[in-house]
C-alpha positions as a printed Julia matrix, in Angstrom:
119×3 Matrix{Float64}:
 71.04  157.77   99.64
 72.06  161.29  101.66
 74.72  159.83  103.67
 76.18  156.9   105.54
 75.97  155.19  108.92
 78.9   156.6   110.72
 78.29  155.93  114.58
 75.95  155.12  117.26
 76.43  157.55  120.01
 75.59  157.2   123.27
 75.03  159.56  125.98
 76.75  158.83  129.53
 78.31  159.89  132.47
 82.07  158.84  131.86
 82.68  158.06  128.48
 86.52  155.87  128.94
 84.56  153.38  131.53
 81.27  152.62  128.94
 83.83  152.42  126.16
 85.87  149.84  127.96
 82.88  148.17  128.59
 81.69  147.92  125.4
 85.42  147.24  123.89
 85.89  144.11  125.77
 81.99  143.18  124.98
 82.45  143.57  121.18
 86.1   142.99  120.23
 86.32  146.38  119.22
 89.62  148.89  119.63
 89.61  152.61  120.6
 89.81  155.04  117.56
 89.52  158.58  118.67
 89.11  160.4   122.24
 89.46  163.56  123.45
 91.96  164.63  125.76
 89.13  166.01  128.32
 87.53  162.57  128.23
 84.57  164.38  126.73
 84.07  161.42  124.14
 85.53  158.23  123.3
 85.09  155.9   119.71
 85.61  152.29  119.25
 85.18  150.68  116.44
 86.5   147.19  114.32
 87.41  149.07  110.97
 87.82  152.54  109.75
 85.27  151.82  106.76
 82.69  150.43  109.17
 79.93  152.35  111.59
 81.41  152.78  115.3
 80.27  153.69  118.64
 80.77  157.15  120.38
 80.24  157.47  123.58
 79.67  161.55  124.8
 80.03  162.75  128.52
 76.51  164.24  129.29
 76.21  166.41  132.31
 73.19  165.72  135.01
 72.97  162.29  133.06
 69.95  160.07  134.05
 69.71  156.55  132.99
 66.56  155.07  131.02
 64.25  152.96  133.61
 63.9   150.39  131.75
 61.08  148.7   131.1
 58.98  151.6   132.35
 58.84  154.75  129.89
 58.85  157.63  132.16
 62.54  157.81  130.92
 62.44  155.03  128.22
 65.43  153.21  127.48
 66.78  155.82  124.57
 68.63  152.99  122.52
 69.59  149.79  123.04
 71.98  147.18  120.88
 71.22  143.42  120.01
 75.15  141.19  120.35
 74.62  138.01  118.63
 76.54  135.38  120.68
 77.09  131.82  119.94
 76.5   130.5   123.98
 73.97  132.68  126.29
 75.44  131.31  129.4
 78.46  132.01  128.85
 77.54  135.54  127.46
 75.86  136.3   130.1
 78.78  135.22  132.52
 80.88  137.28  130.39
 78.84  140.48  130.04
 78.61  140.47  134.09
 81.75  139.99  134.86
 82.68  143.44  133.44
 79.86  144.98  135.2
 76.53  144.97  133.51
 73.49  144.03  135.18
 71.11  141.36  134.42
 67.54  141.77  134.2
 65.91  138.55  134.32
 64.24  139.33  131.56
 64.66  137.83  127.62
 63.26  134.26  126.33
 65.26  131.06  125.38
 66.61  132.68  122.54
 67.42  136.35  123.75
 68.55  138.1   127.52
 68.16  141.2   128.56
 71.06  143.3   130.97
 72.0   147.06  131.2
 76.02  148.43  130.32
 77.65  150.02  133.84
 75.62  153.19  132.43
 72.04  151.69  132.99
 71.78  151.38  128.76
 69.94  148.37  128.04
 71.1   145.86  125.83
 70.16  142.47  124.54
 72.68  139.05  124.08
 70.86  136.98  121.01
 71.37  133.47  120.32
């Protein structure tokens, strides 16, 4: 092994609003910023990989499912009820796609990112 997982980082237009986002999506806490709101860290533990989040000028989301800009990255959340997942994961502003199968939805974070809820 060279090294370890340390992050996921993901490019975006305002790092503290995906961040919040994705805080109140995965029970995770803010660990490091910087003071120009340049980038922004969550995580759950100091031992375990987090997510970054890095201001990218000119940013251009993915068009999902079409790959003239193809969707980059995109996580999987395992949750226990889609419905109410999916009521959840709207409320704080993604957007669904109408897209997924009994046992998986797809929606994109307030930065067009695509991401799946899993039963």
């Amino acid at each position: 092994m060279i090294g370890s997982w340390h992050a996921t980082v993901i490019d975006c237009p305002d790092p503290d609003t995906l961040a919040s986002f994705y805080e109140s999506l995965l029970g995770m806490i803010r660990v490091e910023h910087e003071a120009d709101g340049s980038w922004v860290t969550i995580g759950d533990a100091p031992d375990r990989p987090a997510l970054a989040f890095q201001q990218v000028s000119g940013y251009t989301p993915p068009q999902w499912p079409g790959q003239d800009i193809p969707q980059q990255q995109h996580l999987d959340v395992r949750v226990r009820d889609l419905d109410l997942a999916e009521a959840q994961v709207l409320s704080l502003g993604a957007t669904g796609m109408d897209s997924g199968s009994p046992s998986f939805r797809v929606f994109l974070d307030p930065a067009g990112h695509p991401f799946c809820l899993v039963a």
